[in-house]
N, C-alpha and C positions, 0 to 999 in steps of 0.2 A: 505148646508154647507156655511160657513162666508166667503164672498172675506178678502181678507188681509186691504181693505178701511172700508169694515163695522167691522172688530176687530179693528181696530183704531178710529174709530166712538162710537162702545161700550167703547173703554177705558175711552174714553175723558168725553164722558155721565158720567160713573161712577164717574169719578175721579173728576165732579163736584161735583155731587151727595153727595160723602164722602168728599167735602170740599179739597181735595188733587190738586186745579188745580194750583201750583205752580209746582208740581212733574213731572218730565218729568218719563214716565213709558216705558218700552223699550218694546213692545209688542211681538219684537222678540224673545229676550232673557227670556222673560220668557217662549212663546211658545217653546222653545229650552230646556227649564228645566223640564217642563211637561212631554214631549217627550221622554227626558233619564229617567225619574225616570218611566214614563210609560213603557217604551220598557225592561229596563233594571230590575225593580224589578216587578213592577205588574200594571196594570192598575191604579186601586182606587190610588196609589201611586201618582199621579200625582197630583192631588190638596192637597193633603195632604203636597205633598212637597213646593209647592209654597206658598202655606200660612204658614210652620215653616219660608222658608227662609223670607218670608212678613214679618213676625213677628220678626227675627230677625236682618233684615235693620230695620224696625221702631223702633229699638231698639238700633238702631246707629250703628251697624254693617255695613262694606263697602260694597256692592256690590258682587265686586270683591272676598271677603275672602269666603260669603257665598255660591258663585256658587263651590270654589273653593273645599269647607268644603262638601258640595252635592258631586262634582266630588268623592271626596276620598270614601263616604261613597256609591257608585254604586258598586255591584258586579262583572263588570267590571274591576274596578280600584282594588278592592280587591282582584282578581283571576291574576289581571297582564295582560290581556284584550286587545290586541292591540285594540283603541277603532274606527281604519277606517278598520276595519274588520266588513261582514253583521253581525257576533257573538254579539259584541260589539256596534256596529252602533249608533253613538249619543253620546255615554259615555264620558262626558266630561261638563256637565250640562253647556253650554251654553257659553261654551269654545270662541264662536267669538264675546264676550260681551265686 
């Protein structure tokens, strides 16, 4: 498993890589979005979600709107979910962003 220094060492590598090294990438918050959409809908869920929301910040959308837009669309948030309940746990796609 990744210390939290070597996922910050991958990001940085990448994000040369794809030319992105002006972008600051919040490694937390997206581990944080992974997580809910892993825990909360399904596994496989999880990069699937991170590259729509990827897809649609590089498409000028804020941040902020898209984790928000993730939040509502968790079952979770759609069942009414207290989301610091173990039930819920995380729902809130990277709510400390």
């Amino acid at each position: 498993m990744m210390q939290p220094s070597e996922l910050d060492e991958w990001a940085a590598r990448l994000q040369q890589e794809l030319r992105l090294d002006e972008t600051t990438i919040d490694v937390g918050t997206v581990l944080d979005l992974a997580r809910d959409a892993a825990h909360s809908v399904a596994r496989p869920a999880a990069p699937l979600t991170t590259f729509i929301v990827g897809v649609a910040v590089g498409r000028g959308m804020p941040i902020r709107e898209a984790l928000d837009a993730v939040a509502r669309c968790l079952p979770a948030a759609e069942t009414g979910t207290d989301p610091d309940t173990p039930a819920g746990a995380g729902a809130g796609a990277g709510a400390g962003a």
